[in-house]
N, CA, C and O atoms as a MOPAC input file, in Angstrom:
PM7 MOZYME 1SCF
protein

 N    -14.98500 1   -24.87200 1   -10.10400 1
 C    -14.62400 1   -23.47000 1    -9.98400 1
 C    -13.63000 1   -23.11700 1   -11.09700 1
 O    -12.74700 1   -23.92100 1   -11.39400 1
 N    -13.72900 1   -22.13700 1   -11.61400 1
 C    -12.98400 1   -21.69600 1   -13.00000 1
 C    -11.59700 1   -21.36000 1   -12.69300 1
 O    -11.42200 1   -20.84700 1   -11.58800 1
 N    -10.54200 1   -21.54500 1   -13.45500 1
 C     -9.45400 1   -20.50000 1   -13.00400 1
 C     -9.29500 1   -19.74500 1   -13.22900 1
 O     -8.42000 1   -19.05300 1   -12.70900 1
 N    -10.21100 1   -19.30800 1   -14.36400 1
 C     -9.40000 1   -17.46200 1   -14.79800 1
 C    -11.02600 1   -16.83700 1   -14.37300 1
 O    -12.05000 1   -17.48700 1   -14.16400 1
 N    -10.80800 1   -15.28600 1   -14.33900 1
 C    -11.99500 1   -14.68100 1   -14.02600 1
 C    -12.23100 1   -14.45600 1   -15.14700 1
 O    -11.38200 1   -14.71200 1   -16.00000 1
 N    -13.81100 1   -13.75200 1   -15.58400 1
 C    -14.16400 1   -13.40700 1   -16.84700 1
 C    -13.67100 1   -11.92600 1   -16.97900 1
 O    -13.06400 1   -11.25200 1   -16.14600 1
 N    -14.08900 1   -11.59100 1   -18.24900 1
 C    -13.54300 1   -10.18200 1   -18.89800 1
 C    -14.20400 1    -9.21300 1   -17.43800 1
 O    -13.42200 1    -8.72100 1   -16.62400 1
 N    -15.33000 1    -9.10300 1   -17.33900 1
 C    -16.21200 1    -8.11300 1   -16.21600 1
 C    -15.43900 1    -7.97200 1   -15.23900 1
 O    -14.91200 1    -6.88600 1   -14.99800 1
 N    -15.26700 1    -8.90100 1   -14.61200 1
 C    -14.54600 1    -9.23000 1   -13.00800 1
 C    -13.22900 1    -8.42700 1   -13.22600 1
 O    -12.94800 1    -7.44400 1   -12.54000 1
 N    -12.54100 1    -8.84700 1   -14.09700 1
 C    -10.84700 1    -8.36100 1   -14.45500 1
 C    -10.95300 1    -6.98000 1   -14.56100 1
 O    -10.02000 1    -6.42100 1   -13.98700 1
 N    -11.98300 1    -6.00100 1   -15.24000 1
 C    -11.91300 1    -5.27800 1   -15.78900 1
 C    -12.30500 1    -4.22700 1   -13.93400 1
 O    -11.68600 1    -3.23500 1   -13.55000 1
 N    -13.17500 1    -4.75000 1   -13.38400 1
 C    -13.90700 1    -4.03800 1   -12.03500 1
 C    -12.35600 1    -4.37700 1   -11.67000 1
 O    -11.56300 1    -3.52200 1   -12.06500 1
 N    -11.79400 1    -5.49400 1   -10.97700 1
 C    -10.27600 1    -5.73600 1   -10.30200 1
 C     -9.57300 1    -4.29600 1   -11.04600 1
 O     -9.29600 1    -3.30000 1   -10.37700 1
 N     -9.41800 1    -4.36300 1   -12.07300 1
 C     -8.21600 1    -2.96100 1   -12.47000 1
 C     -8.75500 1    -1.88600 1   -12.21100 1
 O     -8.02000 1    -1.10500 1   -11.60600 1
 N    -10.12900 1    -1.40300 1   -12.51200 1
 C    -10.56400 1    -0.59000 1   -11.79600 1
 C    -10.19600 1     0.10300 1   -10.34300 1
 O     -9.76700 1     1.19000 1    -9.95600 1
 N    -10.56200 1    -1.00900 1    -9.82800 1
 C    -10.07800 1    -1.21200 1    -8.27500 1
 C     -8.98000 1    -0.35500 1    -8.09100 1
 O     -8.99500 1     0.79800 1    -7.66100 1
 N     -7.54100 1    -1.38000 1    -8.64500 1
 C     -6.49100 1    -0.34700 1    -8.08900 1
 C     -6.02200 1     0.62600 1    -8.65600 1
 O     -5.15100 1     1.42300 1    -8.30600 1
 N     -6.99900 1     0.49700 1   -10.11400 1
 C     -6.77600 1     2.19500 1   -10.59400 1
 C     -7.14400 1     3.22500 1    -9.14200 1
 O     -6.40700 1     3.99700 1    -8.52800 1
 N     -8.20100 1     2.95400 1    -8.98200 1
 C     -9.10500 1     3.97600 1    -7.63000 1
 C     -8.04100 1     4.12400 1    -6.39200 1
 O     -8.04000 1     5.08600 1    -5.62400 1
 N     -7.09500 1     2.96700 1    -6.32000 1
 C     -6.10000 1     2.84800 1    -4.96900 1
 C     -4.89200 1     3.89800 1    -5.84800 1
 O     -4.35900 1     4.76200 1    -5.15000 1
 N     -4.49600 1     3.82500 1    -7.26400 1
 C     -3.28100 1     4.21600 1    -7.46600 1
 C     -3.93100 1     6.40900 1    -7.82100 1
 O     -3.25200 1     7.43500 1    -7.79200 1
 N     -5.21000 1     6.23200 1    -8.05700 1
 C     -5.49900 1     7.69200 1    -8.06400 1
 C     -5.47600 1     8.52200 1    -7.02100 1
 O     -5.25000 1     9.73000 1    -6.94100 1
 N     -5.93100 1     7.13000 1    -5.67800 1
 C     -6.24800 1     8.01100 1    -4.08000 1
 C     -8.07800 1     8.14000 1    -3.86800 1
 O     -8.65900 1     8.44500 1    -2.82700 1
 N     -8.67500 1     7.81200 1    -5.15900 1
 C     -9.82600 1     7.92200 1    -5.31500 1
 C    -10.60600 1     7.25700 1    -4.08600 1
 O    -11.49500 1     6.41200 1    -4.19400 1
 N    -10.04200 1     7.86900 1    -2.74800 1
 C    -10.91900 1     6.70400 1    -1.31000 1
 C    -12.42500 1     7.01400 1    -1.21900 1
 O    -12.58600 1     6.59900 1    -0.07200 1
 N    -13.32200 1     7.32900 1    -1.49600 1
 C    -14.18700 1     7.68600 1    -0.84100 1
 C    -15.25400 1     6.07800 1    -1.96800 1
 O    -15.95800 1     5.15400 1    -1.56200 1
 N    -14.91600 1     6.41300 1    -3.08900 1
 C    -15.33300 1     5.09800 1    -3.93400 1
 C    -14.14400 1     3.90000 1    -3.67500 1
 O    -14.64200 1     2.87200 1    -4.13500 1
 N    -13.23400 1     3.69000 1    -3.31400 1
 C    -12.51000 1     2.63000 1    -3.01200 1
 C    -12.90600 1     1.72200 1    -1.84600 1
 O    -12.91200 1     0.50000 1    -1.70400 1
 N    -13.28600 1     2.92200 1    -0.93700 1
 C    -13.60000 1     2.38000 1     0.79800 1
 C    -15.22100 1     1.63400 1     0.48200 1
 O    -15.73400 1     0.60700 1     0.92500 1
 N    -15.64100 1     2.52700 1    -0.34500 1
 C    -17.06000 1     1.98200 1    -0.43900 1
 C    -17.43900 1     0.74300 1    -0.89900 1
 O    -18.40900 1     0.07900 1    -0.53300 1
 N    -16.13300 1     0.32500 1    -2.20100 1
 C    -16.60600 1    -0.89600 1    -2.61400 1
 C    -15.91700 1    -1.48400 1    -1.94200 1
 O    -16.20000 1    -2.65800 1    -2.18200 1
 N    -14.55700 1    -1.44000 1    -0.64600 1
 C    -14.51500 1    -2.53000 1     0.34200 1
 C    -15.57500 1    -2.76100 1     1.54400 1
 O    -15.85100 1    -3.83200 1     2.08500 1
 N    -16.01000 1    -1.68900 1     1.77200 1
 C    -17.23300 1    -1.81500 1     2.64400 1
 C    -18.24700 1    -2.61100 1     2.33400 1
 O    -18.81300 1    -3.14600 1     3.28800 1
 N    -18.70200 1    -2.87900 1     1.07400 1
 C    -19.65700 1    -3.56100 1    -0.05100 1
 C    -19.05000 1    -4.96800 1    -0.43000 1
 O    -19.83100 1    -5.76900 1    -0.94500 1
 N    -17.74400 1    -5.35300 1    -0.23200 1
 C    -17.65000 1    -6.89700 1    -0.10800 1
 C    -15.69900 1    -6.98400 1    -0.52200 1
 O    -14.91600 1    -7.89100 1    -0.24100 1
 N    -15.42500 1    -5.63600 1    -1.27500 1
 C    -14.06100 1    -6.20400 1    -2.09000 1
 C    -12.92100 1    -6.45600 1    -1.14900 1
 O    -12.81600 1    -5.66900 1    -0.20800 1
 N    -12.08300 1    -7.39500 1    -1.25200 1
 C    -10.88800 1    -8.22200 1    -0.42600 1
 C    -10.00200 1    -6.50900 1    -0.17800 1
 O     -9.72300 1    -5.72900 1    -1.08900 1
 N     -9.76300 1    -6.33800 1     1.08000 1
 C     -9.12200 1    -5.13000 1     1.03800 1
 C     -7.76500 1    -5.48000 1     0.88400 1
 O     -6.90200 1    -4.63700 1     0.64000 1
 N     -7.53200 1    -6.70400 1     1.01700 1
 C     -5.97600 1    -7.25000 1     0.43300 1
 C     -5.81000 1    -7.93900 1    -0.50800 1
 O     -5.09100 1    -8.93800 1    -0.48400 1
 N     -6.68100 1    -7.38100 1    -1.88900 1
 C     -6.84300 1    -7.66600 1    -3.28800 1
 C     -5.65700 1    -7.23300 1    -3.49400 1
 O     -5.19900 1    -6.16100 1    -3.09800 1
 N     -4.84400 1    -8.47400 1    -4.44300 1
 C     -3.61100 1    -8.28000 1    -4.89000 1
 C     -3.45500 1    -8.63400 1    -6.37400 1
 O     -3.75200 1    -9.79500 1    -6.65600 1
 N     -2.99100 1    -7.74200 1    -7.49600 1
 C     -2.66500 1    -7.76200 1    -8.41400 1
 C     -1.70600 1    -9.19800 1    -9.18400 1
 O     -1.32600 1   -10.15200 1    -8.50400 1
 N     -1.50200 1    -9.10100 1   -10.37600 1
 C     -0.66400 1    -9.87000 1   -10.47200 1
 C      1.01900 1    -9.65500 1   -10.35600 1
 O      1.88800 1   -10.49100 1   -10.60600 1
 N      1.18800 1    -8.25000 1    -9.89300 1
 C      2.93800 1    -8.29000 1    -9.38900 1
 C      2.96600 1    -8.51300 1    -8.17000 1
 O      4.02400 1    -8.38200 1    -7.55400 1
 N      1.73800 1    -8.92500 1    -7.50900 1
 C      1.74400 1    -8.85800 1    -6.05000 1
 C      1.70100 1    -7.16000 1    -4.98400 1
 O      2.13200 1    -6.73700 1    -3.91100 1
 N      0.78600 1    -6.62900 1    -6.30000 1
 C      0.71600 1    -5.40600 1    -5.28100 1
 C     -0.65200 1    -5.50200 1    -4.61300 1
 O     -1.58000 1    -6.02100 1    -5.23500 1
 N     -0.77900 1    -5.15300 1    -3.70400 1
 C     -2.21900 1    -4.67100 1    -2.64200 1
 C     -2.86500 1    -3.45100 1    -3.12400 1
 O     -2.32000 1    -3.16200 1    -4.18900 1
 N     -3.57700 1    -2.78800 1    -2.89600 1
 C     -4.68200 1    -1.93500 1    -2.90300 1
 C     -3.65900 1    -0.83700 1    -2.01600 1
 O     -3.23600 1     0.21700 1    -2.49100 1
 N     -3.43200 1    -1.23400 1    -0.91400 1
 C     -2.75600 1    -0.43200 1    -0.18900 1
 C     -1.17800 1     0.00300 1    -0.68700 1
 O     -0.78900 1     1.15200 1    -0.89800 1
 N     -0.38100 1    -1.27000 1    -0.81300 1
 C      1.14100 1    -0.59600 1    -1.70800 1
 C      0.82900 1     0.71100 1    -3.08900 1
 O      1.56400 1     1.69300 1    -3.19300 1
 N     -0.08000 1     0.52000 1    -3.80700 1
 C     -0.40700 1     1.46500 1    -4.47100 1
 C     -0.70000 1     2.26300 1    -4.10700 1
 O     -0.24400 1     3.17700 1    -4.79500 1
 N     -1.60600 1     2.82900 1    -2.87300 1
 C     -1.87700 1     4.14900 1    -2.45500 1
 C     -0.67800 1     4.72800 1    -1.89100 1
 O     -0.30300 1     5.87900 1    -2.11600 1
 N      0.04300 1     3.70100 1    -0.98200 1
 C      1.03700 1     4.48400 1    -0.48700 1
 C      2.60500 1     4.84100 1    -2.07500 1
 O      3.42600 1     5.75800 1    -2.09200 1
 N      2.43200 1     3.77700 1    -3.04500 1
 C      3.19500 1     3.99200 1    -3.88700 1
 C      2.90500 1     5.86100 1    -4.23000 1
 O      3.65600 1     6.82800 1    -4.09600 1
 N      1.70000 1     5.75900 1    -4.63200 1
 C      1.13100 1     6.74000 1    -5.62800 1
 C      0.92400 1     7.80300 1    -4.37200 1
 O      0.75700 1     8.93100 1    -4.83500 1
 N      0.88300 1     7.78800 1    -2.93100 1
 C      1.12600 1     9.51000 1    -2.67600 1
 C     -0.21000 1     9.36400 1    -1.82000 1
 O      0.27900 1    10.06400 1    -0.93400 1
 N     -1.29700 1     9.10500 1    -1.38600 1
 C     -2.40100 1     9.08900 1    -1.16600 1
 C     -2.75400 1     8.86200 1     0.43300 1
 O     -3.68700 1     8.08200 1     0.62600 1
 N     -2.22400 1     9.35300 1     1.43500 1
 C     -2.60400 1     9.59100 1     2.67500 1
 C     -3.89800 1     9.08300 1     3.23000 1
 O     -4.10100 1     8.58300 1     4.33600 1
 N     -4.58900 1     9.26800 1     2.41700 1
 C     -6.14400 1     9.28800 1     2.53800 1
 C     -6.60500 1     7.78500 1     2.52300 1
 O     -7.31200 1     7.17800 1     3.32700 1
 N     -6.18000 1     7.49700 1     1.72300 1
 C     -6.45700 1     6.11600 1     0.56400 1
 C     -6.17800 1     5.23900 1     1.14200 1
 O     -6.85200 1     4.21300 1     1.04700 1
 N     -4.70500 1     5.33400 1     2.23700 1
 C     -3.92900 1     4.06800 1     2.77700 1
 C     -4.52900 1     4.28500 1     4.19900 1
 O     -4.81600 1     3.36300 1     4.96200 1
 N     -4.67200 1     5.49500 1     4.44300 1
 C     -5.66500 1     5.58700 1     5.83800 1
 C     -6.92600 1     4.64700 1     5.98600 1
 O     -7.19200 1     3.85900 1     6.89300 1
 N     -7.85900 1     5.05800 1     4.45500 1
 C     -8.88300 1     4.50900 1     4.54600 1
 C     -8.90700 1     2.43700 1     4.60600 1
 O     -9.75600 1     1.63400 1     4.99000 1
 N     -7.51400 1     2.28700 1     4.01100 1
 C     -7.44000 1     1.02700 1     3.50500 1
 C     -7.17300 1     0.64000 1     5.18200 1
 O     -8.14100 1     0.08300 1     5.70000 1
 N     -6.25600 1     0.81400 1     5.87800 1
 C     -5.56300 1     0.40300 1     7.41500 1
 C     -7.24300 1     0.60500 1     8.27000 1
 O     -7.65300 1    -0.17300 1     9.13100 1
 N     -7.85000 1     1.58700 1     7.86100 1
 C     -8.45500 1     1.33900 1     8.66300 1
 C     -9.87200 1     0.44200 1     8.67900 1
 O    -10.69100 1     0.46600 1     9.59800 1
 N     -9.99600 1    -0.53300 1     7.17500 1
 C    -10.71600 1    -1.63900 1     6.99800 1
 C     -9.78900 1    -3.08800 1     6.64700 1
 O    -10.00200 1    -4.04800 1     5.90600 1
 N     -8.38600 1    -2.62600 1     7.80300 1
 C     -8.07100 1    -3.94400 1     7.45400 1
 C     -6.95500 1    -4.63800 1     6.85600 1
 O     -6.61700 1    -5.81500 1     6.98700 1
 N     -6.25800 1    -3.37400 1     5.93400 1
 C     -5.48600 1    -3.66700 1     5.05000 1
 C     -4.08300 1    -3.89200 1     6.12500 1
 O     -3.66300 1    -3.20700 1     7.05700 1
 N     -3.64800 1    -5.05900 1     5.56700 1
 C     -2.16600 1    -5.76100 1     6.24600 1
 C     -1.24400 1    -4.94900 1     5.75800 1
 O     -0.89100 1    -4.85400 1     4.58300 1
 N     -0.85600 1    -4.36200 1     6.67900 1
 C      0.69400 1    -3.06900 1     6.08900 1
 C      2.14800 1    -4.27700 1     5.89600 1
 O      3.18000 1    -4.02700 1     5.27400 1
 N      1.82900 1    -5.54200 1     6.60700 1
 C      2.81000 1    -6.13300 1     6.66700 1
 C      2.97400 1    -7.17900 1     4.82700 1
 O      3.96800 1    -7.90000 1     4.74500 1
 N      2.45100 1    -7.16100 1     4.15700 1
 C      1.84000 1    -7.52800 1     2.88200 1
 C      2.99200 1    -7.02700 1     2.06600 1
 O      3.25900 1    -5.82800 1     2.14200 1
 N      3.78300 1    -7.89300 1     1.21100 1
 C      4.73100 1    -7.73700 1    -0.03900 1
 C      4.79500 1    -7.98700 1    -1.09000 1
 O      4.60300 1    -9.19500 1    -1.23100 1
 N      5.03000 1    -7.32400 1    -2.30500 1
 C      4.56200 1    -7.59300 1    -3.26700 1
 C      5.37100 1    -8.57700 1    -3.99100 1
 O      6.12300 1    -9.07500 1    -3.15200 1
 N      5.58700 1    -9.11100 1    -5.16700 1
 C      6.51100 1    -9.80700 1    -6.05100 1
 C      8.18100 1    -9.70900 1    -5.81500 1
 O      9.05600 1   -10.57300 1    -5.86900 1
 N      8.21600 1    -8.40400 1    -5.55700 1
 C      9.31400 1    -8.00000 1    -5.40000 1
 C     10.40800 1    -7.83900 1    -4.05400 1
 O     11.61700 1    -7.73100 1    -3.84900 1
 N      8.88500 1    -7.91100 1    -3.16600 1
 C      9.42700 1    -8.13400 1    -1.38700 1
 C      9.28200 1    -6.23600 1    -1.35200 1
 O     10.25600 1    -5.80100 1    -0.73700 1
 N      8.77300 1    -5.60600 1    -1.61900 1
 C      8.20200 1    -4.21200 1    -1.26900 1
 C      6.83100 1    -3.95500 1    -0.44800 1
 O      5.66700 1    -4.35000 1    -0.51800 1
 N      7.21600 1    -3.51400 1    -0.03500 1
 C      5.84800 1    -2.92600 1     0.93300 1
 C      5.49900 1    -1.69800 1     0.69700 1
 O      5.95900 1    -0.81200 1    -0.02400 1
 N      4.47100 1    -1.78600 1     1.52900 1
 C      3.57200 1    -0.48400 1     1.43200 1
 C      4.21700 1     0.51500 1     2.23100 1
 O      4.19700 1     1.62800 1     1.70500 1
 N      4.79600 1     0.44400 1     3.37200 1
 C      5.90900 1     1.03800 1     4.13300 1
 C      7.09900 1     1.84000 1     3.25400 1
 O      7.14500 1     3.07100 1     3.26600 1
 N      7.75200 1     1.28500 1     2.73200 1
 C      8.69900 1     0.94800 1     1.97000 1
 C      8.18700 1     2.21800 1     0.59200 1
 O      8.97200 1     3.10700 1     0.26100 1
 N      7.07200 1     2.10100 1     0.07600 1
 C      6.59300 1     2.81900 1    -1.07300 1
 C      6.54700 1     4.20200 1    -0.03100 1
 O      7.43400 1     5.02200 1    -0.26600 1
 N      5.80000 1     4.46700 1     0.85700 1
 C      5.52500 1     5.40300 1     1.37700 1
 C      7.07300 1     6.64900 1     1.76000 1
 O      7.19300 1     7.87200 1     1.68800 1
 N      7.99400 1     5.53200 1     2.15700 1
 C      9.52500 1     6.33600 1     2.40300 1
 C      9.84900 1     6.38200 1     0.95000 1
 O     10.49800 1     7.41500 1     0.78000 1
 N      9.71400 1     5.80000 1    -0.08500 1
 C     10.59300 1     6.00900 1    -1.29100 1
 C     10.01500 1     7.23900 1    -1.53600 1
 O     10.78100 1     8.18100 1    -1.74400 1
 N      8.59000 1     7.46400 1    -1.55900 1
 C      7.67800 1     9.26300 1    -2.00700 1
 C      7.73400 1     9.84700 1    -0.93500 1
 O      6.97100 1    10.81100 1    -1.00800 1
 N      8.36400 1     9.78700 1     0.32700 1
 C      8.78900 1    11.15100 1     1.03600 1
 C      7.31700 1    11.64300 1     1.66600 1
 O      7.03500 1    12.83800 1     1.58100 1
 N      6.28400 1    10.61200 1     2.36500 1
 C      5.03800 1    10.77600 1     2.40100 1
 C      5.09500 1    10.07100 1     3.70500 1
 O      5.16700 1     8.90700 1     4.09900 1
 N      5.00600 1    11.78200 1     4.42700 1
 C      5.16200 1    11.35400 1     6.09800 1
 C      4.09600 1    10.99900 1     6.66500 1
 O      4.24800 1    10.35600 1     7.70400 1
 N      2.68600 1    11.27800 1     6.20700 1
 C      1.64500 1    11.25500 1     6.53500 1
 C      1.48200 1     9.79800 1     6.65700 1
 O      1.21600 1     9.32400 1     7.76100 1
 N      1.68400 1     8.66800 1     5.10600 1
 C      1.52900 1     7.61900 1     4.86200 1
 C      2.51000 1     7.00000 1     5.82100 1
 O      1.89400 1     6.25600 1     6.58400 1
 N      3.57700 1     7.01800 1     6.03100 1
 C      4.48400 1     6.67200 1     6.73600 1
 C      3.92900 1     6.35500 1     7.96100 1
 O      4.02600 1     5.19100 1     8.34800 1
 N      3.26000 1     7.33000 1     8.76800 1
 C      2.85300 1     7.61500 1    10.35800 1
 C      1.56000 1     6.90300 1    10.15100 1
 O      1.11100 1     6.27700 1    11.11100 1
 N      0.69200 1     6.91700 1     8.66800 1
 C     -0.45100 1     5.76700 1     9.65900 1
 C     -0.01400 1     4.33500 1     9.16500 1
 O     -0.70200 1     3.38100 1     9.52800 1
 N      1.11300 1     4.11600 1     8.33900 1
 C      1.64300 1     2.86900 1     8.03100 1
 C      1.99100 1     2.08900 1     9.62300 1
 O      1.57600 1     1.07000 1    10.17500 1
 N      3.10600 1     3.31900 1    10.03800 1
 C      3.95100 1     2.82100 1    11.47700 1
 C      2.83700 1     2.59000 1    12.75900 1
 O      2.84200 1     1.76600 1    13.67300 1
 N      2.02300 1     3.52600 1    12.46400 1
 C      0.57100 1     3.66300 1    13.60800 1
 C     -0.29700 1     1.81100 1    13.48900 1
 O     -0.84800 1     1.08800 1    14.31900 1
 N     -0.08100 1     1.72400 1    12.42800 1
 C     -0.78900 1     0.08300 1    11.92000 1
 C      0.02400 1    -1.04100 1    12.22500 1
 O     -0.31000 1    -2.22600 1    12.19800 1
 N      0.88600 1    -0.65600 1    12.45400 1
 C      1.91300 1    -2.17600 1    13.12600 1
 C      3.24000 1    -2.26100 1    11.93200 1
 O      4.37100 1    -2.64200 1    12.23400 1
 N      2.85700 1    -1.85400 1    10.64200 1
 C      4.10100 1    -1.70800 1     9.87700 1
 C      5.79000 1    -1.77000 1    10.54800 1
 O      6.15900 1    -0.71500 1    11.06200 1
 N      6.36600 1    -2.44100 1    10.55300 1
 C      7.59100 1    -3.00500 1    10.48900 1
 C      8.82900 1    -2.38200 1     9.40300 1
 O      9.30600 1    -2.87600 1     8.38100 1
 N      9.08100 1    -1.20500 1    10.04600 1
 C     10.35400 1    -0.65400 1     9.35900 1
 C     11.66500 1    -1.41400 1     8.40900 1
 O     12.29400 1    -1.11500 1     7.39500 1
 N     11.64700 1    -2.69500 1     9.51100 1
 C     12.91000 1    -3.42700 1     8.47800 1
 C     12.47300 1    -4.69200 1     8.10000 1
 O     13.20500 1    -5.63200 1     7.79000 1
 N     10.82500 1    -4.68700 1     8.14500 1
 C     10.11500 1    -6.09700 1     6.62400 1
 C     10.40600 1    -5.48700 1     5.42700 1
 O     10.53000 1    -4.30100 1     5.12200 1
 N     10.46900 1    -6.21800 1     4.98200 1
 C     10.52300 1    -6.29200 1     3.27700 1
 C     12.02400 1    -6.18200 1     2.24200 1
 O     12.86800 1    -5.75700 1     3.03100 1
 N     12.43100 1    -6.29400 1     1.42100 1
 C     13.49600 1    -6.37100 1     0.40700 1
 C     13.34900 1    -5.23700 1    -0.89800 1
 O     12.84000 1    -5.65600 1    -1.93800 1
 N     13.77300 1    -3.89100 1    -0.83100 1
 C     14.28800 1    -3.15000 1     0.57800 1
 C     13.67400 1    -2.96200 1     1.28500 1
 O     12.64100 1    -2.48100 1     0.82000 1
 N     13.64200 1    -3.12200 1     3.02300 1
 C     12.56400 1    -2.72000 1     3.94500 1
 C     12.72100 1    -1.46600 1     3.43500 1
 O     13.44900 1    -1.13600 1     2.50000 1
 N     11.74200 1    -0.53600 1     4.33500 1
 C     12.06800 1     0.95300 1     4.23800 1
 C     12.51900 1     1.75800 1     4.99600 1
 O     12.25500 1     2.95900 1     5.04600 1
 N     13.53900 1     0.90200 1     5.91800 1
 C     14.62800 1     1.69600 1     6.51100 1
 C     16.15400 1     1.29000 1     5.44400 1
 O     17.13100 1     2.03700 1     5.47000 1
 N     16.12300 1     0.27000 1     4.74200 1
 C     17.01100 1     0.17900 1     3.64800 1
 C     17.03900 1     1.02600 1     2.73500 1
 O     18.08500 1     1.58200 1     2.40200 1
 N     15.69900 1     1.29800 1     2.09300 1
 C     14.90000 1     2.67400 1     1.31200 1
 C     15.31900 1     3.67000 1     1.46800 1
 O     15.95400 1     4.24300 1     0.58200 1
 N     15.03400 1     4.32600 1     2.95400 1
 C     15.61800 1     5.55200 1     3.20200 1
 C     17.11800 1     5.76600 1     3.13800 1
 O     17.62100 1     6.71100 1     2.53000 1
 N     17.91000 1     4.70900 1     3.89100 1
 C     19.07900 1     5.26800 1     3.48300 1
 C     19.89900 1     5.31100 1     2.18100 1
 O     20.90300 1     5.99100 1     1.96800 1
 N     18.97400 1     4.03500 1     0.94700 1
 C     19.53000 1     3.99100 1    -0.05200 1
 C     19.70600 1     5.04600 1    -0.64400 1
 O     20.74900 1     5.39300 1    -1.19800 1
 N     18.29200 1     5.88600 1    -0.54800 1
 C     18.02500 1     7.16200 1    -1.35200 1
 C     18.15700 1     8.55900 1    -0.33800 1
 O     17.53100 1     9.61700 1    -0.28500 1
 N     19.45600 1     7.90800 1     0.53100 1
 C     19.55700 1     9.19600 1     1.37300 1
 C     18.88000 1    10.16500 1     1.91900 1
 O     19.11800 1    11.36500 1     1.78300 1
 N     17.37300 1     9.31100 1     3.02800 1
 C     16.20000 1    10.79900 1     2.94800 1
 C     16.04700 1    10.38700 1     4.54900 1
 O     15.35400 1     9.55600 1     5.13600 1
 N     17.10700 1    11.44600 1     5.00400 1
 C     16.93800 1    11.15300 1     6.23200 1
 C     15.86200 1    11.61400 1     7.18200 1
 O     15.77900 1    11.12600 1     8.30900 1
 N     15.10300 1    12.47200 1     6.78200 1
 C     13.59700 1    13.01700 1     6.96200 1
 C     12.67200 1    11.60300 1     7.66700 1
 O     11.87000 1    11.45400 1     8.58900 1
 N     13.35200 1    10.69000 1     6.58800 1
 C     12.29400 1     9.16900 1     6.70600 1
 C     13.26200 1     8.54700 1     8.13400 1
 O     13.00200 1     8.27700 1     9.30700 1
 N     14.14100 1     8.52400 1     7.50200 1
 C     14.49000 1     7.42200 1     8.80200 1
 C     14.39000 1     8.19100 1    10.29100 1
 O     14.51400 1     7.50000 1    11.30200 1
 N     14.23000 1     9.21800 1    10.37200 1
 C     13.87000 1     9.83200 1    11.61100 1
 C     12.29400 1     9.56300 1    12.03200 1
 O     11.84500 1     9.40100 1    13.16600 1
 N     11.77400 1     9.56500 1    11.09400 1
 C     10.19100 1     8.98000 1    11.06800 1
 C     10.49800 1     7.80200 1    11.47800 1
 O     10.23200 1     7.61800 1    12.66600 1
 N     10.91600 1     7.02200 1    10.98500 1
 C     11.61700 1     5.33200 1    11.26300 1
 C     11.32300 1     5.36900 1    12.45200 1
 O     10.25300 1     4.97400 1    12.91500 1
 N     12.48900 1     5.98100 1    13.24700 1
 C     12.85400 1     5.86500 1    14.27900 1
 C     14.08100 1     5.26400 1    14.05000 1
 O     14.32000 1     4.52900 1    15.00700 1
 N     15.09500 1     5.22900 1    13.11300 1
 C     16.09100 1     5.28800 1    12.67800 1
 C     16.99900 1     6.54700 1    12.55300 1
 O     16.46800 1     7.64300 1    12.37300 1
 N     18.79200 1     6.38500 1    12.67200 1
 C     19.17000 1     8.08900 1    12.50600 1
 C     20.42800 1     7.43200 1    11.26100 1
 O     21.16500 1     8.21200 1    10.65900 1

């Protein structure tokens, strides 16, 4: 078995979370439906899902939770998808993050650390934090 993938493979992989970091779900869901790891992780250790919720995409992280995607999942940095969702003020992402089992104080900063770092108390009331 090889260790590196070829040029094709690498190039479909960035693809990929280009489609997660655009929100582009309707072709994202499709090619996880069609075989792709819905907890395909980059090389900083991001998911499919930390990018949607990084990048704003309600839709995207919906579609991802609801084939699967581990909200509990951290990247290089100990960030979550949780965590991305309170830093962009994205209540939507937030509520189907927390709806998925997401864990307010996983990760380094969790994203009840998040919220209060960046003072958005909007989030930590979402939390369930005050």
């Amino acid at each position: 078995m090889p260790d590196e993938l070829d040029a094709e493979t690498l190039a479909f992989a960035h693809r990929m979370f280009d489609l997660a970091r655009a929100g582009t779900t309707d072709e994202l869901a499709a090619n996880v439906d069609a075989g792709l790891p819905v907890n395909l992780t980059n090389a900083k250790g991001d998911t499919l899902l930390i990018l949607a919720a990084y990048h704003a995409h309600p839709e995207t992280v919906g579609a991802l939770l609801a084939r699967g995607a581990d909200p509990a999942r951290t990247n290089d940095r100990g960030q979550t998808a949780l965590a991305a969702a309170v830093f962009r003020r994205n209540a939507e992402a937030v509520r189907a993050l927390l709806d998925a089992g997401a864990d307010p104080e996983h990760g380094d900063p969790s994203a009840v650390e998040t919220a209060r770092f960046f003072d958005l108390p909007e989030m930590l009331t979402l939390l369930g934090r005050s």
